[in-house]
C-alpha positions as CSV (number, residue, x, y, z in Angstrom):
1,X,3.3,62.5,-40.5
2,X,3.8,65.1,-37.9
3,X,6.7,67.9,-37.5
4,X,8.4,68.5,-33.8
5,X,11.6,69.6,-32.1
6,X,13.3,66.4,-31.4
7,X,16.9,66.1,-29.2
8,X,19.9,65.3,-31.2
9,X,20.6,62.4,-28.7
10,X,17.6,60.7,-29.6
11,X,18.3,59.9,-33.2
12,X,20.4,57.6,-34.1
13,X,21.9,57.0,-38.1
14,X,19.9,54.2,-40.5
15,X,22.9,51.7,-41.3
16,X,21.0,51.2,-44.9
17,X,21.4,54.7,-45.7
18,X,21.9,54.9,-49.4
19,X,24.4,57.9,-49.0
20,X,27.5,56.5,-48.3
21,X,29.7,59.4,-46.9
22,X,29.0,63.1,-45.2
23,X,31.0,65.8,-46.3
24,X,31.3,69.7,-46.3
25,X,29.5,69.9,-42.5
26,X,30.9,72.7,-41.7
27,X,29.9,74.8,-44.9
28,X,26.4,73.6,-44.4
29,X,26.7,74.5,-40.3
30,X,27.5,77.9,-41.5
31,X,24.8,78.0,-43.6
32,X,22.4,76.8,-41.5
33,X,23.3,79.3,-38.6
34,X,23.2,82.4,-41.1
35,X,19.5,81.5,-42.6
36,X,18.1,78.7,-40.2
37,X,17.2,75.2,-41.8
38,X,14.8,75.3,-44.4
39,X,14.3,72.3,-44.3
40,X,13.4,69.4,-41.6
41,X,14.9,65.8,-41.2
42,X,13.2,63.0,-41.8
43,X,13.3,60.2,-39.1
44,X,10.9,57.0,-38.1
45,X,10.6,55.6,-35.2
46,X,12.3,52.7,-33.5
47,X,11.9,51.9,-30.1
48,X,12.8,55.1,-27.7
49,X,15.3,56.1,-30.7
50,X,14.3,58.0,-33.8
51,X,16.0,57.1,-37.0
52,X,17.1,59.4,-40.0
53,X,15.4,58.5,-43.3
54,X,16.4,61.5,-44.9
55,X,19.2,64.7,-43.6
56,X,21.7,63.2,-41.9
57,X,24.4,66.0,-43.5
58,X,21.7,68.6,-41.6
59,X,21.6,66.2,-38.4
60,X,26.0,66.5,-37.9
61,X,25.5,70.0,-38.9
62,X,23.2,70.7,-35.8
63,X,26.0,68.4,-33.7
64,X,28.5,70.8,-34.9
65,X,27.0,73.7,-34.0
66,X,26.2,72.0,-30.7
67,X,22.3,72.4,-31.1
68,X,20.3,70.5,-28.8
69,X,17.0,69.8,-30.4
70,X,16.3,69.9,-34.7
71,X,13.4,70.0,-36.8
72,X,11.9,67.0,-37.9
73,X,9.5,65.3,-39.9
74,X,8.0,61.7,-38.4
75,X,6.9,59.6,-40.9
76,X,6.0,55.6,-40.6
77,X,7.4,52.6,-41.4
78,X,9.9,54.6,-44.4
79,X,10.9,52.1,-47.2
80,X,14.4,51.9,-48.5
81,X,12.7,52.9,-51.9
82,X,11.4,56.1,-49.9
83,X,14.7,56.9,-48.8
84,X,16.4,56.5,-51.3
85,X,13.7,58.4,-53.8
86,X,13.8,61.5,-51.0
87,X,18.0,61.0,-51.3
88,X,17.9,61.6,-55.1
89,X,14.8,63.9,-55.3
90,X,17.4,66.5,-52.9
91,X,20.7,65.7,-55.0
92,X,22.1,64.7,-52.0
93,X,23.9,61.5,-53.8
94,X,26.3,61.1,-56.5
95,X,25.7,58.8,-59.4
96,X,27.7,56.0,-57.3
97,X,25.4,56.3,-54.9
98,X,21.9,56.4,-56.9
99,X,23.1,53.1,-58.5
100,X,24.3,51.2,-55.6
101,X,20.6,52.6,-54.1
102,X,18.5,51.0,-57.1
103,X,20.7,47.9,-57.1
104,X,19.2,47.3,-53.4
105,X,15.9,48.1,-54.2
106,X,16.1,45.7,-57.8
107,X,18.0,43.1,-56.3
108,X,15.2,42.7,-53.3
109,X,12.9,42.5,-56.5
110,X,14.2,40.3,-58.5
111,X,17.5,38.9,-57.6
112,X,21.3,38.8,-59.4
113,X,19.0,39.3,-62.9
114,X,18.6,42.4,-62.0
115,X,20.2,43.9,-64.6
116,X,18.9,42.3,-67.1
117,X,15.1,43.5,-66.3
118,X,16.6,47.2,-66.2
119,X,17.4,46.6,-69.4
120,X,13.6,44.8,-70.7
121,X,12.2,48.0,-68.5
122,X,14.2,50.1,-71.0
123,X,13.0,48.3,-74.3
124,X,9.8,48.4,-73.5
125,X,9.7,51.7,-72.4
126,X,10.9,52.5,-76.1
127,X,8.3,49.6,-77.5
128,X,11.1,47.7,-78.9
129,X,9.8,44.8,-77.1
130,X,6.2,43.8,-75.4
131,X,5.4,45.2,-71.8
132,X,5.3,42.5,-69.4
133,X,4.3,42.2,-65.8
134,X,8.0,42.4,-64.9
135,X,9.2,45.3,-67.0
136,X,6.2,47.5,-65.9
137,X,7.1,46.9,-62.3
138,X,10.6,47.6,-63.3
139,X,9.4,50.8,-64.6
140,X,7.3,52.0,-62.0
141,X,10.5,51.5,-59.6
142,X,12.6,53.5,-61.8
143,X,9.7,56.6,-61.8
144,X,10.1,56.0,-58.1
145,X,13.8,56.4,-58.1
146,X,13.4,59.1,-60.6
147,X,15.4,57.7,-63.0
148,X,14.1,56.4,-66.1
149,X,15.4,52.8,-67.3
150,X,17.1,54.1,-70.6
151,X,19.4,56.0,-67.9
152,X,19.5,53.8,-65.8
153,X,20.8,51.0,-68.0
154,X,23.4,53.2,-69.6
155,X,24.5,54.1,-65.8
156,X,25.3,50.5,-64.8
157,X,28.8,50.7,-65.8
158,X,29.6,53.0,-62.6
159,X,29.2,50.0,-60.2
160,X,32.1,48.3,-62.0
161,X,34.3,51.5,-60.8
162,X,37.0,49.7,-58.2
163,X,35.7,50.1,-54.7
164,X,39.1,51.8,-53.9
165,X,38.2,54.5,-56.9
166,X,35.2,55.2,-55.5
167,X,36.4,56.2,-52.0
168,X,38.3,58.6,-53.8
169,X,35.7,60.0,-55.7
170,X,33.7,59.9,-52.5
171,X,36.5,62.2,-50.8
172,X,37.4,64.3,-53.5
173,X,33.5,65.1,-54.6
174,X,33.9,68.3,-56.1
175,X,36.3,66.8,-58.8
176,X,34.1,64.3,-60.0
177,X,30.1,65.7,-61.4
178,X,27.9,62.5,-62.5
179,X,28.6,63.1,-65.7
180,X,32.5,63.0,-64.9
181,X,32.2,59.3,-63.0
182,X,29.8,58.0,-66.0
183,X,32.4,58.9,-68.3
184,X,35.2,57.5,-66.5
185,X,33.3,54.3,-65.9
186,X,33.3,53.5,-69.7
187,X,37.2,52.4,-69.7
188,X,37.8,49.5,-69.4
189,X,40.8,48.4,-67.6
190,X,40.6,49.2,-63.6
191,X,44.0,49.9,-64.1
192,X,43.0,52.9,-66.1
193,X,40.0,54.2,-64.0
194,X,42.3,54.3,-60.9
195,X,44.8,56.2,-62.9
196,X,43.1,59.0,-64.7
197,X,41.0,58.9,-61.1
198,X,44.3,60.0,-59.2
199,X,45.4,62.4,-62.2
200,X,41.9,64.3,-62.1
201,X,42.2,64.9,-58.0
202,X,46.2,65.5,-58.1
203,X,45.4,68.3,-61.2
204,X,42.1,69.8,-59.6
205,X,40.9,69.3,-62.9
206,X,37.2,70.8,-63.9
207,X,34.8,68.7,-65.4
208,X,36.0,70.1,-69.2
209,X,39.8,69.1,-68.3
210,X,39.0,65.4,-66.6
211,X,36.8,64.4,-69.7
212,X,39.5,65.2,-71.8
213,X,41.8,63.5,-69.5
214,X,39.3,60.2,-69.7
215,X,39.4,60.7,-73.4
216,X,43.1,61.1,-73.9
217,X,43.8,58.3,-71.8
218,X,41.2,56.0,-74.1
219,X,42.1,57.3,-77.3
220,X,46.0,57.6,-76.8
221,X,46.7,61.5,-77.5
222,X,43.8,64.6,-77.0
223,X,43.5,65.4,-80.8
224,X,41.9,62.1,-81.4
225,X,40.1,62.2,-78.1
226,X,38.7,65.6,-79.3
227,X,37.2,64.0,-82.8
228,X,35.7,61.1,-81.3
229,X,34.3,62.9,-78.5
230,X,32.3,65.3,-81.5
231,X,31.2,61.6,-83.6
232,X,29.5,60.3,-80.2
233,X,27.8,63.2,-78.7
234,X,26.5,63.3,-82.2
235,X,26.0,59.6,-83.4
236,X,24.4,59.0,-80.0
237,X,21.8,61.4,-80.1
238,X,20.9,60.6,-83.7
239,X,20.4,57.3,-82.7
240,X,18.5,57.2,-80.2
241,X,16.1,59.2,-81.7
242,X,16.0,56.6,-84.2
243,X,15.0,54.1,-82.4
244,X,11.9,56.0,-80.6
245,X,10.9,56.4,-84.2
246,X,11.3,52.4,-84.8
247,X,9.8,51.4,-81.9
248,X,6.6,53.4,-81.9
249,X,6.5,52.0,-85.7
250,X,7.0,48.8,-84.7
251,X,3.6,49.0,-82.6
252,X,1.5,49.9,-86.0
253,X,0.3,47.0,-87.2
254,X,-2.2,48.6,-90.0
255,X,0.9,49.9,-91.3
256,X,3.4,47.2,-91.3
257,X,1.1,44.2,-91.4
258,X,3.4,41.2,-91.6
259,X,6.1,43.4,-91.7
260,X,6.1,44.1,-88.2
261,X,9.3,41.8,-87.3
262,X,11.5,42.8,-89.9
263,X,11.0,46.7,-88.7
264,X,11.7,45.1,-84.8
265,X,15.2,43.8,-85.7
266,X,15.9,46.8,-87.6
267,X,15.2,48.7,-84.0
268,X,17.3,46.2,-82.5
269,X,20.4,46.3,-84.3
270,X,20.3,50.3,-84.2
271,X,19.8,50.1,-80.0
272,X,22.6,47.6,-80.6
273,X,24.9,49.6,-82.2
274,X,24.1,53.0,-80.2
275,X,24.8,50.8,-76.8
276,X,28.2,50.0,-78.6
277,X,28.9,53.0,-79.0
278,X,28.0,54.3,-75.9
279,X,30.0,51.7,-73.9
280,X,33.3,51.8,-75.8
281,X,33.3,55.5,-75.8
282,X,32.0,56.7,-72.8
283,X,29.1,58.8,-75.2
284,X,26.2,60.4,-73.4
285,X,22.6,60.3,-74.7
286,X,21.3,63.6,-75.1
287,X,17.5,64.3,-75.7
């Protein structure tokens, strides 16, 4: 890799960059103008052209304040896993984005059953199930990503969002945290995420008010939204740790002997019932 001053003419956008809209230039222009950019681009070569792996919020920034030249890193031969590890590793993506990222890099892996290795990755990863050659590599592409398969599975809802809802959340960022979109992805009807999507960004709600208003719309009226909200959170957490207890006990075998599969079921139907949980309510796994 090597760092130089390159002209803004001779870089050119990567159409498989896993951020899927630029916003807020100007505030970052400003920013940059005050204090200088702390940090370079990222581009690769491609014929006479150099192509942004990573900064292309900095690279319109330096257009808009009508810079000639920009810092920049030159690396070779950048993967999409690279790019879209560097993405995440800045918090330059929302959760949208991360997932539609790892679906690319997972699909390339191992086709439409992607999804359902994310899921092994997980299990074995909490030793409710034996490692294998696939969920290991799984794994190791989730440490890449940064996100660890138990997230990751639990975060597969958001690419169900309506592709219409997520250009709204994609315009209308600062309404909508990860946590927010997660949340919202858990109901069920589109009908219902485009709704309460529209009432969060009319309202300017904060996070606090649009979980409520996720809530209230799921559970009919805010006072049972409130209770349930409490039982998840709660429930969730409990049971999860549960079944890292389970599942590391499930790997003793001078403890259980022949009991061994009996304690495995018994881990399954808890993860069973905490995924239910999670998914009809919109929970969140804490710890």
């Amino acid at each position: 890799m090597q760092l130089k001053q390159i002209g803004l003419t001779s870089i050119v956008k990567n159409p498989n960059q896993p951020r899927k809209s630029v916003e807020d230039i100007e505030n970052l222009a400003a920013s940059i103008n005050e204090i200088g950019l702390i940090n370079p681009i990222t581009v690769e070569r491609k014929g006479k052209k150099y192509m942004i792996v990573c900064g292309e919020r900095r690279w319109h920034a330096f257009k808009y304040l009508k810079r000639k030249k920009i810092p920049a890193i030159i690396t070779k031969q950048a993967t999409y896993l690279q790019m879209l590890a560097e993405n995440i590793s800045r918090q330059e993506m929302n959760i949208i984005e991360k997932m539609e990222g790892a679906r690319v890099v997972f699909e390339k892996e191992f086709g439409k059953d992607w999804q359902t290795q994310v899921h092994k990755a997980k299990n074995a990863r909490f030793k409710l199930i034996k490692p294998s050659e696939e969920s290991n590599k799984a794994n190791k592409i989730c440490d890449s990503i940064g996100m660890p398969a138990s997230s990751m599975s639990t975060y597969l809802s958001v690419l169900d969002i309506p592709k219409s809802v997520q250009k709204n959340i994609f315009r209308n960022r600062k309404y909508f945290t990860d946590s927010v979109i997660i949340k919202l992805s858990k109901l069920k009807e589109s009908k219902g995420i485009e709704s309460v999507a529209e009432r969060i960004i009319r309202k300017e709600m904060s996070s606090k008010e649009a979980f409520r208003a996720i809530s209230s719309y799921h559970w009919g009226d805010d006072e049972t939204a409130r209770y349930w909200e409490s039982i998840n959170e709660r429930w969730s957490k409990h049971l999860y740790s549960a079944i890292r207890v389970l599942g590391e006990i499930t790997q003793e075998k001078k403890i259980l002997g022949g009991k061994k599969n009996v304690y495995l079921r018994g881990a399954r139907k808890l993860k069973n019932a905490a995924d239910d949980l999670i998914r009809k309510h919109g929970g969140k796994i804490n710890g």
